[in-house]
Structures are given as structure tokens and as C-alpha cells.
LOBA-805223 format. One record per residue: residue number from 0; residue in three letters; x, y, z of N, C-alpha, C, O in turn. Coordinates in steps of 0.05 Angstrom, whole numbers. Example, Ala and Ser with C-alpha at 12.3 -4.5 7.8 and 13.67 -1.06 7.14 Angstrom:
BEGIN
<0,"ALA",<264,-114,156>,<246,-90,156>,<264,-66,156>,<285,-66,169>>;
<1,"SER",<257,-45,142>,<273,-21,143>,<258,1,157>,<268,23,161>>;
//
This chain:
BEGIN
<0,"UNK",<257,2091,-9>,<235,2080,-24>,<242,2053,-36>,<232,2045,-58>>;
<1,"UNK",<262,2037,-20>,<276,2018,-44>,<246,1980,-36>,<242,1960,-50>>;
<2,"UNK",<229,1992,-4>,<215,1968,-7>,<193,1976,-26>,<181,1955,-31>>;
<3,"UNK",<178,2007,-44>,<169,2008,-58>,<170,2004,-78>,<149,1998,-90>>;
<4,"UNK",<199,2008,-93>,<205,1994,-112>,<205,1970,-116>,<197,1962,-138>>;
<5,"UNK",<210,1959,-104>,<213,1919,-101>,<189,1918,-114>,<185,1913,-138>>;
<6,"UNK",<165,1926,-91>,<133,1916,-85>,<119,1923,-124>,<102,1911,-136>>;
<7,"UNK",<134,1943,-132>,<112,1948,-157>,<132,1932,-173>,<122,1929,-196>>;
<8,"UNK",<148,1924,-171>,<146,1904,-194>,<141,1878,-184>,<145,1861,-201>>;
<9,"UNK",<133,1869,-164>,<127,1852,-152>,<90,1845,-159>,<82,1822,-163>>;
<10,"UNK",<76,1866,-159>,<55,1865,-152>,<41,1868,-185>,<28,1888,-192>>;
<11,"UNK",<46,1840,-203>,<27,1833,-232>,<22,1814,-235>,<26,1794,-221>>;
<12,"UNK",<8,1817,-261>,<-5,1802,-263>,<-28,1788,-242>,<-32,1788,-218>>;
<13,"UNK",<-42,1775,-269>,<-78,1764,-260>,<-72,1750,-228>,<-53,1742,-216>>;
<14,"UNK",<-104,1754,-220>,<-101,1742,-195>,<-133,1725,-188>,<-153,1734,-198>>;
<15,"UNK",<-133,1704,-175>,<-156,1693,-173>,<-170,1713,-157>,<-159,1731,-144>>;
<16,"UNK",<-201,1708,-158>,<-220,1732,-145>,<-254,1716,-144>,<-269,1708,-161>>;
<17,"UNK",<-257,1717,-115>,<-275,1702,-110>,<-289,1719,-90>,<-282,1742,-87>>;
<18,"UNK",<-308,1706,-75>,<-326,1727,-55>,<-310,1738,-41>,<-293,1722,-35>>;
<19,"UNK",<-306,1763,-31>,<-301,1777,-20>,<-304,1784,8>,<-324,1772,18>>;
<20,"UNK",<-291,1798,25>,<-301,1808,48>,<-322,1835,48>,<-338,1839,66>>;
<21,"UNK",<-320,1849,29>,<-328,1870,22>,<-365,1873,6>,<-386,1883,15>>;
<22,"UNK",<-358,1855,-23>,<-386,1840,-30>,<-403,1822,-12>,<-428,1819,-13>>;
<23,"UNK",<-382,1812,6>,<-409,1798,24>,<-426,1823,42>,<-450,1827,42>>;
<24,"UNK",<-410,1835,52>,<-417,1850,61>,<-446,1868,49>,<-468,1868,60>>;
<25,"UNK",<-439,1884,21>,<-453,1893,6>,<-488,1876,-2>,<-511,1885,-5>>;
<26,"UNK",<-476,1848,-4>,<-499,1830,-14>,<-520,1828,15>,<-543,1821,12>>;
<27,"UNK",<-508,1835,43>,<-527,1821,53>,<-537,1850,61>,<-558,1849,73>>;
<28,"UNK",<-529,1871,59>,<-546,1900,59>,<-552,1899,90>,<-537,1894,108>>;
<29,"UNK",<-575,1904,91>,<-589,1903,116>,<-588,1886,139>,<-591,1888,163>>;
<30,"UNK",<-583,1862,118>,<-588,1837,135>,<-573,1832,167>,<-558,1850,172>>;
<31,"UNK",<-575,1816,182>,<-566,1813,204>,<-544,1779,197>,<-540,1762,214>>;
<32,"UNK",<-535,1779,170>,<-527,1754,170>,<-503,1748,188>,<-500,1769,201>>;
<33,"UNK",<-487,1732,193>,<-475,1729,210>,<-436,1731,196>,<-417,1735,210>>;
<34,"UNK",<-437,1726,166>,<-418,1725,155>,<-410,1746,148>,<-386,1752,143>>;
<35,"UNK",<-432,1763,145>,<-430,1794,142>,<-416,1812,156>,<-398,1827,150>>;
<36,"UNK",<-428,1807,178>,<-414,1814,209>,<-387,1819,212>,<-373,1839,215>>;
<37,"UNK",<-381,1788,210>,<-350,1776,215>,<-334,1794,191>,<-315,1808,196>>;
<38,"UNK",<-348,1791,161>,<-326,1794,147>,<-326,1839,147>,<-305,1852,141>>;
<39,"UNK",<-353,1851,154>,<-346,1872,156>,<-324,1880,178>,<-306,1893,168>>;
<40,"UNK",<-321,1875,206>,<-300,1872,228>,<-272,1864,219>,<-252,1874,228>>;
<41,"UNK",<-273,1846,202>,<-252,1844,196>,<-228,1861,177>,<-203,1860,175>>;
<42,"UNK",<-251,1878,162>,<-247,1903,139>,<-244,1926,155>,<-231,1945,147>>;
<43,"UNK",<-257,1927,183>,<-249,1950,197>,<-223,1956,204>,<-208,1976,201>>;
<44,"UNK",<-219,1919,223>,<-195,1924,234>,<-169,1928,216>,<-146,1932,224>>;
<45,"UNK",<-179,1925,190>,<-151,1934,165>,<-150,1970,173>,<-130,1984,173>>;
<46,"UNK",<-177,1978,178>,<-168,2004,165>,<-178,2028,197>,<-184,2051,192>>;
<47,"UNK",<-177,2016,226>,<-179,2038,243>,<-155,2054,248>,<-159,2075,260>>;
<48,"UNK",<-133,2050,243>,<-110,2068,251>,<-104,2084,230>,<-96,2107,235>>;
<49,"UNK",<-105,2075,193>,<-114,2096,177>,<-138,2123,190>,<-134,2148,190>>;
<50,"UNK",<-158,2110,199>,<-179,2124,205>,<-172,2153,231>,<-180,2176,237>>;
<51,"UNK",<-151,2132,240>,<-153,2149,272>,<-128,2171,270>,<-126,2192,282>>;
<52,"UNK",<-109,2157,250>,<-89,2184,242>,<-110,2204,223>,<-106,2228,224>>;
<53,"UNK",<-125,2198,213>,<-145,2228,195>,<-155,2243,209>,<-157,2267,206>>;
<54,"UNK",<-167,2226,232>,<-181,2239,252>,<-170,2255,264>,<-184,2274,271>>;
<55,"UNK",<-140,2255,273>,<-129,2264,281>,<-113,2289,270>,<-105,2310,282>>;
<56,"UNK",<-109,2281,239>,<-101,2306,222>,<-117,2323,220>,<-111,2340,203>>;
<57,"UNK",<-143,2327,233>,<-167,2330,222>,<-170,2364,251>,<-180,2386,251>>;
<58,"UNK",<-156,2350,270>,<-155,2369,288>,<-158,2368,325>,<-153,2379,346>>;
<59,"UNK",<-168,2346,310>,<-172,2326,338>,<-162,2314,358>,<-155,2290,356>>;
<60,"UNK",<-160,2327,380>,<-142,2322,406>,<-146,2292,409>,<-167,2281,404>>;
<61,"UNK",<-121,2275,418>,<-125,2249,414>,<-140,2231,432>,<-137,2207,427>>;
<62,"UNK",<-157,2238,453>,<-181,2238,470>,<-198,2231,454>,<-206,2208,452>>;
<63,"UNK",<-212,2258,434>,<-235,2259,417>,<-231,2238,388>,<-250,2229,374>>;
<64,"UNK",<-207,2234,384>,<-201,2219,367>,<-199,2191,372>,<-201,2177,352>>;
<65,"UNK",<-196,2182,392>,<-204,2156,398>,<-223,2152,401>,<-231,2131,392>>;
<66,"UNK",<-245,2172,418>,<-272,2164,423>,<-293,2170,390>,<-315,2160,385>>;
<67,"UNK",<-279,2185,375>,<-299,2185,345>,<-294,2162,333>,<-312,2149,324>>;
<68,"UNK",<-255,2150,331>,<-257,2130,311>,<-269,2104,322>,<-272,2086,305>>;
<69,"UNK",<-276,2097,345>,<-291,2078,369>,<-320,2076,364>,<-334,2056,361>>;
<70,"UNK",<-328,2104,362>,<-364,2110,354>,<-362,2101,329>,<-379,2083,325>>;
<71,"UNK",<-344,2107,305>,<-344,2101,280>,<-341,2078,274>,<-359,2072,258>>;
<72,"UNK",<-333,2067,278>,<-332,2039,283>,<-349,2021,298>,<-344,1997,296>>;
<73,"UNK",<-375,2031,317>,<-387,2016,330>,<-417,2022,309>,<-432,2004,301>>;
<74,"UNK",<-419,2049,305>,<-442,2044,284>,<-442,2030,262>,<-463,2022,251>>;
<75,"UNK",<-412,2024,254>,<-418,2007,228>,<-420,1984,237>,<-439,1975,226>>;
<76,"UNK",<-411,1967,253>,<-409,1943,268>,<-441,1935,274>,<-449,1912,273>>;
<77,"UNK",<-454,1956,278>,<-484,1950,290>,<-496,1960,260>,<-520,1964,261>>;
<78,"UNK",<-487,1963,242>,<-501,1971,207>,<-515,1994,205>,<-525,1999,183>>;
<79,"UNK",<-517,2005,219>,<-536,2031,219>,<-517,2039,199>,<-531,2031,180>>;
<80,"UNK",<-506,2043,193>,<-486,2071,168>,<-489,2055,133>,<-481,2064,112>>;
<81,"UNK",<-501,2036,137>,<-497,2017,109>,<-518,2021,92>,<-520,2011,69>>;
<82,"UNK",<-535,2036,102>,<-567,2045,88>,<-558,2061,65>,<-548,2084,64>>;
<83,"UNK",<-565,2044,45>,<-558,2064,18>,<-532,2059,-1>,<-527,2068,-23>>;
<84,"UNK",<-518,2040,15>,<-491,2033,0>,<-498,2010,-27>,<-512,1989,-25>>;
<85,"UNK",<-487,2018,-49>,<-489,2005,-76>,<-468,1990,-84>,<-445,2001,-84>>;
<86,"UNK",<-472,1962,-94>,<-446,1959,-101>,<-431,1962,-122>,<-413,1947,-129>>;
<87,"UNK",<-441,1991,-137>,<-427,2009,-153>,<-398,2028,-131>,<-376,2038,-138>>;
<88,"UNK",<-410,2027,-106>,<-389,2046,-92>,<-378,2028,-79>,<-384,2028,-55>>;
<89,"UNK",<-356,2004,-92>,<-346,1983,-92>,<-326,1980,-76>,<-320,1958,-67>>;
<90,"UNK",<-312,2007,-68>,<-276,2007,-57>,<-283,2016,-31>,<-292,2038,-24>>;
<91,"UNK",<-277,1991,-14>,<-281,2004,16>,<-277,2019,23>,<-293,2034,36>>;
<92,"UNK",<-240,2026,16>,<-226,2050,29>,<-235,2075,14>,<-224,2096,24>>;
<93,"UNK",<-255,2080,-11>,<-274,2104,-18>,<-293,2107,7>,<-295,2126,23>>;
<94,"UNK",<-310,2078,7>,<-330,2085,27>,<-324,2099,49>,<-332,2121,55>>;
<95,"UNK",<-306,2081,64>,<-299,2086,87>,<-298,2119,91>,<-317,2131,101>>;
<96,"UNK",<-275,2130,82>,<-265,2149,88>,<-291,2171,74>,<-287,2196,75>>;
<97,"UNK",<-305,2167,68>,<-336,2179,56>,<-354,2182,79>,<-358,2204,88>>;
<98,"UNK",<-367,2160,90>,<-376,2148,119>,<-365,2160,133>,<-380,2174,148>>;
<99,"UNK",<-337,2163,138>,<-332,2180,169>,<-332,2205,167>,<-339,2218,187>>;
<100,"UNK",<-325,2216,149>,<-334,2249,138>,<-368,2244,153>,<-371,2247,177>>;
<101,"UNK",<-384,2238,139>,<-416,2240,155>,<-414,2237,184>,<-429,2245,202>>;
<102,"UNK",<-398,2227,186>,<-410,2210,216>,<-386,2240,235>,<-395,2255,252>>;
<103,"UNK",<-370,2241,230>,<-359,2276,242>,<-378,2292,232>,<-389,2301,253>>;
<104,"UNK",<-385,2298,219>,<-407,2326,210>,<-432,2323,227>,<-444,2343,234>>;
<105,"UNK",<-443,2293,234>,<-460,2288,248>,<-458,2294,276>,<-477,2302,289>>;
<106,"UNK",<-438,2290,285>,<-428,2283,313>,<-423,2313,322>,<-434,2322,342>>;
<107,"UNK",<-405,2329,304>,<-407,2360,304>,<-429,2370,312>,<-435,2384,331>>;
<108,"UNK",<-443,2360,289>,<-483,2379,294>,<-489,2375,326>,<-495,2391,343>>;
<109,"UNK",<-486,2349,327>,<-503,2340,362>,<-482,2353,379>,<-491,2363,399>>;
<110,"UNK",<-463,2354,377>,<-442,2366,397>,<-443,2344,418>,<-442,2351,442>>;
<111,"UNK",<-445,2320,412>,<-434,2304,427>,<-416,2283,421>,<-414,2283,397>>;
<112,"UNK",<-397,2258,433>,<-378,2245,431>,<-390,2212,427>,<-409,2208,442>>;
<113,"UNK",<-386,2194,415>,<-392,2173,428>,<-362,2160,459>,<-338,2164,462>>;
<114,"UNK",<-378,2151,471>,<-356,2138,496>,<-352,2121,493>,<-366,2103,483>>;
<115,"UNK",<-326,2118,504>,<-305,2084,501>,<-324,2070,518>,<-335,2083,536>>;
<116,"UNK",<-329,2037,513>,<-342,2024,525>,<-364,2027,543>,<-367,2022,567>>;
<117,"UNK",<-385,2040,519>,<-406,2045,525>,<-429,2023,510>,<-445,2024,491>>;
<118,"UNK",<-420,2005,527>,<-439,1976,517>,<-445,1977,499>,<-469,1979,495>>;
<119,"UNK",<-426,1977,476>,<-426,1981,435>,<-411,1963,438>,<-394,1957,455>>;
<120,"UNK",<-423,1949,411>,<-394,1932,404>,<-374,1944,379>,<-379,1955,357>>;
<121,"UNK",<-353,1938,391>,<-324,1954,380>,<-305,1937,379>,<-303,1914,389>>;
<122,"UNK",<-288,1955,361>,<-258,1942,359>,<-244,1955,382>,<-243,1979,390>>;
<123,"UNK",<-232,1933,392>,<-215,1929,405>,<-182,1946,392>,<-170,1939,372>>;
<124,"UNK",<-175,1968,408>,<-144,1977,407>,<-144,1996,419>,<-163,2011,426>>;
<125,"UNK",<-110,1998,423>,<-93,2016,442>,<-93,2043,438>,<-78,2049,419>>;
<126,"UNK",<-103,2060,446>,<-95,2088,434>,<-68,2096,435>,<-54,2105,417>>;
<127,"UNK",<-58,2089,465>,<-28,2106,459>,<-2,2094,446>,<20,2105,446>>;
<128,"UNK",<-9,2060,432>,<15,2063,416>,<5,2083,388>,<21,2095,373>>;
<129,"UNK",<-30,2084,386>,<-22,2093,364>,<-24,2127,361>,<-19,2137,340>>;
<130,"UNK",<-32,2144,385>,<-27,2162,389>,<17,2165,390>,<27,2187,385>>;
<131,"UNK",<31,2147,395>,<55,2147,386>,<68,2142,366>,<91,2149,362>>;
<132,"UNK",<46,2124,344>,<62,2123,314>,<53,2152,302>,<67,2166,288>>;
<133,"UNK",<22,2160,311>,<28,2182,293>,<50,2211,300>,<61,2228,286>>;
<134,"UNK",<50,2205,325>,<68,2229,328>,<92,2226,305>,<103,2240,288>>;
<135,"UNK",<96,2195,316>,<128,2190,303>,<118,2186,264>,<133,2176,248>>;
<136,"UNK",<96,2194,258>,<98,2186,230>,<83,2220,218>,<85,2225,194>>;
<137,"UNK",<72,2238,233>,<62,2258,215>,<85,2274,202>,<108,2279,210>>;
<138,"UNK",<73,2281,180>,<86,2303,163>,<73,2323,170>,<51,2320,181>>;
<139,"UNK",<85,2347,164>,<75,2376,175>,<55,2383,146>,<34,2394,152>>;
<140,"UNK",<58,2378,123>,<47,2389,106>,<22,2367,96>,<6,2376,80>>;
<141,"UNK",<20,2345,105>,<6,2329,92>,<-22,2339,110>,<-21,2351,132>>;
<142,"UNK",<-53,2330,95>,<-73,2337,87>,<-80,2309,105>,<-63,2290,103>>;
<143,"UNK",<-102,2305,120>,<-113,2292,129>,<-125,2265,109>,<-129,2242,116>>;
<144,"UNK",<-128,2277,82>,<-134,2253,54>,<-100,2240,51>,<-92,2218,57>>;
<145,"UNK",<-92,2251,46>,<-63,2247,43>,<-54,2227,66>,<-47,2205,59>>;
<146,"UNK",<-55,2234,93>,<-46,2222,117>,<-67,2193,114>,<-58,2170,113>>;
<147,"UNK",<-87,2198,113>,<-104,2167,113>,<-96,2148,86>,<-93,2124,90>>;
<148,"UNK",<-91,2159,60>,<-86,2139,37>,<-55,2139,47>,<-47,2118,38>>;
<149,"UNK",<-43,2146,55>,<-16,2134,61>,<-7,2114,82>,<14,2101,83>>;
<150,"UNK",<-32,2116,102>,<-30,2094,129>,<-42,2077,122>,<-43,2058,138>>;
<151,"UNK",<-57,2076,100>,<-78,2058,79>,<-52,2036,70>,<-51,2012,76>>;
<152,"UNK",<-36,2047,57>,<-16,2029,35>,<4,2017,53>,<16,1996,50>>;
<153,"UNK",<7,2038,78>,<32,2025,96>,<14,1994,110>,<26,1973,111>>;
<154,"UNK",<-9,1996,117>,<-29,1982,135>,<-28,1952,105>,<-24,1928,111>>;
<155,"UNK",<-30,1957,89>,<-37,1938,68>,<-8,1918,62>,<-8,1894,56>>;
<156,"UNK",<21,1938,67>,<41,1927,61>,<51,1912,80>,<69,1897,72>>;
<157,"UNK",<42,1912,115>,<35,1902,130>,<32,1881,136>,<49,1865,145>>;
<158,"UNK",<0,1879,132>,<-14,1858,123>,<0,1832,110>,<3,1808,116>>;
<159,"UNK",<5,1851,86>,<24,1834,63>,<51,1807,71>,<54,1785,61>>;
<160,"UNK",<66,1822,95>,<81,1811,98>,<84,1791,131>,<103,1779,140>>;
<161,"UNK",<64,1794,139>,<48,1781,159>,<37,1763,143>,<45,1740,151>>;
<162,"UNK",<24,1761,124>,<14,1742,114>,<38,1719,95>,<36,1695,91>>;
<163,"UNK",<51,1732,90>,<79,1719,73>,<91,1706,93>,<95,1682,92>>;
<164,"UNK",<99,1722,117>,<109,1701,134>,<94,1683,147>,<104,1662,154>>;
<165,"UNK",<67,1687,151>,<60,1663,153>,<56,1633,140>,<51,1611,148>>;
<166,"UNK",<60,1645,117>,<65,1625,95>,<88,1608,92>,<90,1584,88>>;
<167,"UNK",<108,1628,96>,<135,1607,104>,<135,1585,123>,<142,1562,119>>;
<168,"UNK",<124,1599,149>,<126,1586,171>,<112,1561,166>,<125,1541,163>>;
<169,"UNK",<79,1561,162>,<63,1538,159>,<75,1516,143>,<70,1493,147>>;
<170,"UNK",<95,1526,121>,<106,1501,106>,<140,1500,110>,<157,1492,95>>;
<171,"UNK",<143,1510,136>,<170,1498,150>,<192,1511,142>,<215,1503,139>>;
<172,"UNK",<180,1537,137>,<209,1549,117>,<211,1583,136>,<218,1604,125>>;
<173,"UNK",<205,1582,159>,<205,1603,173>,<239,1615,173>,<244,1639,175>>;
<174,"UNK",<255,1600,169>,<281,1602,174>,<290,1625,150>,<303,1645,149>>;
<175,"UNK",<273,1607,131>,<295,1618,101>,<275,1652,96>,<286,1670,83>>;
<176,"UNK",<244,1656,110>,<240,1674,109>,<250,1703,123>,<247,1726,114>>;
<177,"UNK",<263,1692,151>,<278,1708,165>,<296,1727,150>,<298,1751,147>>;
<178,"UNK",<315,1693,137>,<340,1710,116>,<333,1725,98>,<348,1742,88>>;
<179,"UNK",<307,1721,91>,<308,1732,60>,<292,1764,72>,<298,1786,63>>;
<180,"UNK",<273,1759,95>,<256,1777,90>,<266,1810,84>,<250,1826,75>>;
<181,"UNK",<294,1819,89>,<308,1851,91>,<310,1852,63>,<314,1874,54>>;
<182,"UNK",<306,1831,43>,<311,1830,16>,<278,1849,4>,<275,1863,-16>>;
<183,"UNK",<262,1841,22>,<230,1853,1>,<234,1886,2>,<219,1900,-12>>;
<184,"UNK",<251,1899,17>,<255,1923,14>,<290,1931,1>,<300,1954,0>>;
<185,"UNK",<301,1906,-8>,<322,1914,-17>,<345,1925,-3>,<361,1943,-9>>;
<186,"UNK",<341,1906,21>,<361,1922,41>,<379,1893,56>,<369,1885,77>>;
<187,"UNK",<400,1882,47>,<408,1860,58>,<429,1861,68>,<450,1850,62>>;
<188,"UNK",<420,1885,99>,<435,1887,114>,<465,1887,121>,<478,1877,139>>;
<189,"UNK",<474,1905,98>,<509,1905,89>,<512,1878,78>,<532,1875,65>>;
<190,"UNK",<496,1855,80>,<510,1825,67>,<510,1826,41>,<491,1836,29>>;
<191,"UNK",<534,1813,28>,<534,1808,-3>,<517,1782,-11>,<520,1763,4>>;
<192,"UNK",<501,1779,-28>,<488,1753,-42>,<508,1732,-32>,<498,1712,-24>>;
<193,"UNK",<537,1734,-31>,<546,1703,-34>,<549,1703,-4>,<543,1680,4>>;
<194,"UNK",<558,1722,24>,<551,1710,53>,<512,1702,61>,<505,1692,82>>;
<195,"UNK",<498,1707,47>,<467,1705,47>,<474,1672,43>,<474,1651,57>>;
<196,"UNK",<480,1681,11>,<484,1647,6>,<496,1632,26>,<481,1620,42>>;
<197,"UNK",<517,1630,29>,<537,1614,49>,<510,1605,73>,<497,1584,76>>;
<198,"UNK",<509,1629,87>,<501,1631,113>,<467,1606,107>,<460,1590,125>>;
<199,"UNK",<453,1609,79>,<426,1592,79>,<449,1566,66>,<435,1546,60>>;
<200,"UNK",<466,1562,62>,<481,1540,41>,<473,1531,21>,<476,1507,15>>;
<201,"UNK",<463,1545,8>,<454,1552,-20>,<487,1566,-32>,<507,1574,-22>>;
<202,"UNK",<476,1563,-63>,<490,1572,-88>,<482,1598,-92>,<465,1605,-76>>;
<203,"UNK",<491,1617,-110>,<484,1641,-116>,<452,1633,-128>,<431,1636,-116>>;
<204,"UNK",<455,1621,-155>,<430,1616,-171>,<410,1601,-151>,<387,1609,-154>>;
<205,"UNK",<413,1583,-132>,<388,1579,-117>,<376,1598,-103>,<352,1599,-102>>;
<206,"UNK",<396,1621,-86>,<388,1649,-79>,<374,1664,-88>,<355,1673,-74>>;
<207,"UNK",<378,1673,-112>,<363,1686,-135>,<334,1670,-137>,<314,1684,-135>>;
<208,"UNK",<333,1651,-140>,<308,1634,-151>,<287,1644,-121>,<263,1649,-121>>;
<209,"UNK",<305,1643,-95>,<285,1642,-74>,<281,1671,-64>,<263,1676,-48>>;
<210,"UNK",<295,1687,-72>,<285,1715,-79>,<270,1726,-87>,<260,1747,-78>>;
<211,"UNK",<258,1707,-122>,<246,1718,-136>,<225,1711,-124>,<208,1729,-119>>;
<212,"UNK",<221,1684,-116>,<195,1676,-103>,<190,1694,-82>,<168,1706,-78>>;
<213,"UNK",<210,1695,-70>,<195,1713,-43>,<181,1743,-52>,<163,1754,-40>>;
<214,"UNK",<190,1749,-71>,<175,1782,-81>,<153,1775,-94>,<134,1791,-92>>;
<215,"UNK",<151,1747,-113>,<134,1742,-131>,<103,1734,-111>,<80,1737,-118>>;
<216,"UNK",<114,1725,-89>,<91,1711,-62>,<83,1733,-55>,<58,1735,-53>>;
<217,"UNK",<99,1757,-49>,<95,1782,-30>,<68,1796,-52>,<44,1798,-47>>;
<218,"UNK",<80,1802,-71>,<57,1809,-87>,<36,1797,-88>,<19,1812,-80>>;
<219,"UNK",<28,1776,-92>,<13,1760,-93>,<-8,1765,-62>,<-32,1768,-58>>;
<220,"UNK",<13,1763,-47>,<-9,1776,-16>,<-20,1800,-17>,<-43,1803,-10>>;
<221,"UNK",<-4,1821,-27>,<-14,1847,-38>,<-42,1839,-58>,<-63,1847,-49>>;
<222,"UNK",<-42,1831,-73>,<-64,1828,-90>,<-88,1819,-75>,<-111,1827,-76>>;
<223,"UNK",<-75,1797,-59>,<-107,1787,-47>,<-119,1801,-35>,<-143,1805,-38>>;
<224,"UNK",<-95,1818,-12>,<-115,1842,16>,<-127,1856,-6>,<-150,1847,-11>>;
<225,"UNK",<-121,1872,-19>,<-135,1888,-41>,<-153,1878,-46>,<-174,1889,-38>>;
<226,"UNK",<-157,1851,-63>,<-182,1850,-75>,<-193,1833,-52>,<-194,1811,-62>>;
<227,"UNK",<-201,1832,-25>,<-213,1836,-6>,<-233,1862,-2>,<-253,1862,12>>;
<228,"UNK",<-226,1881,-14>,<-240,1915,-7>,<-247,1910,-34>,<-228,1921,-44>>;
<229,"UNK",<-257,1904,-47>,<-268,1914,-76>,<-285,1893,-81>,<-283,1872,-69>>;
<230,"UNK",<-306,1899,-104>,<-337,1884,-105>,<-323,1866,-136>,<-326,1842,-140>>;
<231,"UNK",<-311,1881,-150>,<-308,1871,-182>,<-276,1868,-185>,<-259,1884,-179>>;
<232,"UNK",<-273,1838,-197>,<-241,1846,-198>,<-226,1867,-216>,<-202,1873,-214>>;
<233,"UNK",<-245,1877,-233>,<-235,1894,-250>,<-228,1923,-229>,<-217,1940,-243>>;
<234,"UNK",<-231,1929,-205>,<-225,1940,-193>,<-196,1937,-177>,<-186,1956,-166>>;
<235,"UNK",<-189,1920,-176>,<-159,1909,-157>,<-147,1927,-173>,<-131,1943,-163>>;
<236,"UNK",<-152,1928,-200>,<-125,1931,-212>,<-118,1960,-215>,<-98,1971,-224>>;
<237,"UNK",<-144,1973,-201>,<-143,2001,-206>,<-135,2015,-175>,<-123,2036,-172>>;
<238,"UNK",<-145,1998,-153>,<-132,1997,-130>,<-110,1996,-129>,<-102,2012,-113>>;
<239,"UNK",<-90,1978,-141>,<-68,1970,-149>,<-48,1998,-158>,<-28,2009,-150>>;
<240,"UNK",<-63,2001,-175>,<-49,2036,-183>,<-46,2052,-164>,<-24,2060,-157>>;
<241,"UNK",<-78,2062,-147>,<-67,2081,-133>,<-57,2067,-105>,<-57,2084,-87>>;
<242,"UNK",<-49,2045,-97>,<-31,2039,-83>,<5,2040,-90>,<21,2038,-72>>;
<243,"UNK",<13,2044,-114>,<26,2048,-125>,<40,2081,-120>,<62,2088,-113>>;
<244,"UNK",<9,2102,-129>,<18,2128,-132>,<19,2139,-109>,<26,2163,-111>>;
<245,"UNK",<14,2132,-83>,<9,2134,-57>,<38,2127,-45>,<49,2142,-30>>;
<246,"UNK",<46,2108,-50>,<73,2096,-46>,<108,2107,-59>,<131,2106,-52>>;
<247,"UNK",<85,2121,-90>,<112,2144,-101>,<107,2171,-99>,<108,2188,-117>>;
<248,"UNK",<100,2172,-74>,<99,2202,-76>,<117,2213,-55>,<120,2237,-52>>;
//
């Protein structure tokens, strides 16, 4: 647990908070806007392999489980499922995993499947790498809620650091993120601080300084994906938590 430790103390204090992927979404309701679209697709593709490991905890031979989380994903894509959503029920990853409960109970009743590439538009992905992470990631005792908020926080921490390194890179510092990056989980690879040092030719104290940044940035990416899924920022921070208690358990 040593990259969850890092991350929660990494991940405070205020954060700027502006339109959303989520609120846009919400605001244009019905609409056929075009930004809506984009930015709901883009909230999917955070969260189909959460979706498709539940599905799968759920009982679901991984056949039926690709072809539900595919249907699930193509109805929302085309808005049919958004009828009724408030932006009181603010936290995507509530909605979401709310939404696909209906949309299995539905699919149950009809006793039928939606089909892969059945002229829907969908997200695009592989079933069998991820019919292989979950093999390689289920627990025997975990709960299908359980299995989804946990591929939730791994998918987010992700994100996080995809996005950090691209930050390095864009401002020419791809190198020093390499070195540092085994550091956001506290793991520097049997090296002591002073061969790290040596090896970037840095001092101990310049080390330290670009450490801190790098955890202080990492968080900081954590904050944003988050408050991406939420309508009010007064919500990040409660997201924030249970990404936290998800992560110490």
C-alpha cells in the first residue's frame, strides 16, 4: 500500500473547478449538443473496465459481459438512459453504476443481449486483455460493488499518472520523470536518495524539492480527474474521501 500512502497525502488542499465533463453533460439533458457528446464518451471511457469487471463479478460469462457493458455504453452514447437525471445526483461513478443495475434488470426481463457492432455507436476496447486483468486482479471474496469502486480508484490513479507524465514530457523533463516516477509509490527500486541523486546530478536537497513536486503535481492530477465526475466542487472533496477509503481497505 506504500503508492496509497504517498497519494493521500499528496492529494490537498483547494483546487480550481470549472465546467465540467459531467455538468456539461447534465446541463444539456436531452439535448443533442455536440460538447455533450464528446464530453459524456469521454467519462465513459474512464469508467468501462470498472463496469465490465462488475459485470463480470456479477456472474457473467465474459461473452455476455462484453456484449452488456458494449449495449451499456451504446445507450448512453445515443442518451436514451439520461431521462430523469438531476444535477442533485451529481457523482458519475453513483450514476453510473445505478444506470447499469437498470439496464441488466432490463436486459434480464427481455432475455435478450445487445451485439458487438451492431451499427451503435460504442466504445471502442479489447475484451481479452481485459477479460485477463480481471482474472489476474479478482479477489474471491469481493462483492461486485466492491470490485467496481476498486477498479474505479485504480482507473483514476491511472489516469493520474498518464497525465503527470505527460506533463513532464511537454515541458522537457520526461527524463527526470522516468527517475522519479518508482518514487509516487515509494519504491526506489533498491536505490538510495544519494545514487538517484548522482545518477539525475543533483544534490540531496534538490532531490527532495523534485520529489515533493512530483507528489504535490500527482495529486493535483488526482483532483482534477475527480472533479471531472462531479457537478459541485463541494463534492471532489467528498469523492476524495471515498477514494481514499477504497484505497485503505
Amino acid at each position: 500500500m506504500g503508492e496509497n500512502g504517498q497519494l493521500l497525502c499528496a492529494i490537498q488542499g483547494p483546487a480550481a473547478f470549472c465546467t465540467t465533463h459531467w455538468s456539461v453533460v447534465l446541463r444539456a439533458g436531452q439535448g443533442e449538443g455536440q460538447c455533450a457528446a464528446e464530453a459524456l464518451e469521454a467519462l465513459c471511457r474512464t469508467y468501462w473496465y470498472p463496469l465490465y469487471a462488475y459485470v463480470r463479478r456479477r456472474g457473467y460469462a465474459p461473452e455476455d459481459a462484453q456484449d452488456l457493458t458494449q449495449g451499456f455504453f451504446a445507450s448512453l452514447l445515443e442518451r436514451r438512459d439520461l431521462a430523469g437525471v438531476a444535477p442533485e445526483k451529481g457523482r458519475f461513478r453513483t450514476f453510473l453504476l445505478s444506470a447499469l443495475g437498470h439496464y441488466l434488470a432490463n436486459e434480464w426481463r427481455r432475455g435478450q443481449r445487445q451485439k458487438r457492432g451492431a451499427g451503435q455507436g460504442t466504445l471502442s476496447f479489447d475484451a481479452l486483455p481485459a477479460e485477463e486483468r480481471y482474472r489476474a486482479e479478482t479477489v474471491a471474496s469481493e462483492t461486485p460493488e466492491a470490485m467496481y469502486d476498486q477498479r474505479w480508484a485504480w482507473t483514476v490513479l491511472e489516469q493520474a499518472r498518464d497525465r503527470l507524465r505527460d506533463d513532464y514530457a511537454h515541458g522537457g523533463r520526461g527524463d527526470l520523470f522516468g527517475a522519479l516516477e518508482p518514487l509516487l509509490s515509494g519504491d526506489a527500486a533498491g536505490r538510495s536518495r544519494a545514487e538517484l541523486a548522482s545518477e539525475l546530478g543533483i544534490g540531496l536537497g534538490a532531490l527532495d524539492v523534485a520529489v515533493h513536486r512530483l507528489r504535490r503535481r500527482y495529486g493535483e492530477c488526482i483532483r482534477a480527474i475527480i472533479a471531472e465526475t462531479v457537478c459541485d466542487p463541494e463534492e471532489v472533496d467528498a469523492e476524495i474521501r471515498h477514494l481514499r477509503s477504497v484505497l485503505c481497505r
